[in-house]
C-alpha positions as CSV (number, residue, x, y, z in Angstrom):
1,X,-3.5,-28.0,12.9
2,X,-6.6,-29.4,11.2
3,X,-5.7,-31.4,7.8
4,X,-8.1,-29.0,5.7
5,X,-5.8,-26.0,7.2
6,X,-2.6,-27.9,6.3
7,X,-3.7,-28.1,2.8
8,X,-4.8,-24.7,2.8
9,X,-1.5,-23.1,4.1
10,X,0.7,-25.8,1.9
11,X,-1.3,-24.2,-1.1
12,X,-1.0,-20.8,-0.2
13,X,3.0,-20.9,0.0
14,X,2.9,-22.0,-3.9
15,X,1.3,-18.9,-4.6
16,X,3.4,-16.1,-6.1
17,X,4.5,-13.7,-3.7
18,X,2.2,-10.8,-4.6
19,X,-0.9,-13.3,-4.4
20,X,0.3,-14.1,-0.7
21,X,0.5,-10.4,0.3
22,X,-3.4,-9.9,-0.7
23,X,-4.6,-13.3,1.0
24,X,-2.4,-12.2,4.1
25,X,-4.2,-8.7,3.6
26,X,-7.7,-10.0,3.6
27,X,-7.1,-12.7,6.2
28,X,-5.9,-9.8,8.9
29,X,-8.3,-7.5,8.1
30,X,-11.0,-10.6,9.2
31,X,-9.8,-10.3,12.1
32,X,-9.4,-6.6,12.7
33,X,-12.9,-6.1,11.5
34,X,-11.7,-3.4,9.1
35,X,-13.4,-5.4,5.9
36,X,-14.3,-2.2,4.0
37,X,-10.9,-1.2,2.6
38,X,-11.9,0.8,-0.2
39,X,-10.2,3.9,0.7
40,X,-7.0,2.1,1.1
41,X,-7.4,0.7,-2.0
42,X,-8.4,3.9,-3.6
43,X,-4.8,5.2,-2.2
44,X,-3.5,2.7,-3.1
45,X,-4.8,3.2,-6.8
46,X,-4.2,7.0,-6.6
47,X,-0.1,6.3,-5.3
48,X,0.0,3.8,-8.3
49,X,-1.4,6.7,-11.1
50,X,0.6,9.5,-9.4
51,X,4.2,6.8,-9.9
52,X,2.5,5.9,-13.3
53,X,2.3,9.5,-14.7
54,X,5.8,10.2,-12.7
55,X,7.6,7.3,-14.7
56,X,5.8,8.2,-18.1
57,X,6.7,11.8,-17.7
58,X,3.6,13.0,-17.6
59,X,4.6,15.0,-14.0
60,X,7.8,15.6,-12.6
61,X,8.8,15.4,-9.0
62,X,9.8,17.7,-6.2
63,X,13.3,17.8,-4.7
64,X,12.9,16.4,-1.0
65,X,14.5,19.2,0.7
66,X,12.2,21.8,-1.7
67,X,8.9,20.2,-0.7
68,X,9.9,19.7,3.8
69,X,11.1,23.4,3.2
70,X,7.7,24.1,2.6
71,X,6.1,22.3,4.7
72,X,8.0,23.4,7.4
73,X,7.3,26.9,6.3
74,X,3.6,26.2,6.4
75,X,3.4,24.9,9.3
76,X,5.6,27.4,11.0
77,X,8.6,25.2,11.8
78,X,11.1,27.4,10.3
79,X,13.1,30.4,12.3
């Protein structure tokens, strides 16, 4: 390992753990290729509004077995 990426990882483990998630993120998706994220992220910022409005009240959830129920119904599952 190169001295410049032994100072690199060394001040990458200080970082807090969420900031090492994104750098882990972005440093895999160099190497898949897959730089443009921005649907991921735009789930991502939809399932983080959704919880938001969820924990505030602002819309109540749906019983598990109330919502496979239907989708099993939908999809024909169901004898």
């Amino acid at each position: 390992m190169s001295p410049e990426l032994q100072k690199i990882e060394n001040e990458a483990l200080l970082l807090p753990p969420e900031d090492r998630e994104i750098l882990i993120q972005k440093l895999q998706q160099s190497l898949d290729g897959s730089e443009n994220n921005d649907i991921e992220q735009a789930w991502i910022q939809e399932a983080e509004e959704r919880y938001s409005n969820y924990k505030n009240g602002i819309t109540k959830g749906i019983p598990g077995d109330k919502i496979f129920s239907e989708i099993r119904r939908e999809l024909g599952w169901q004898s």
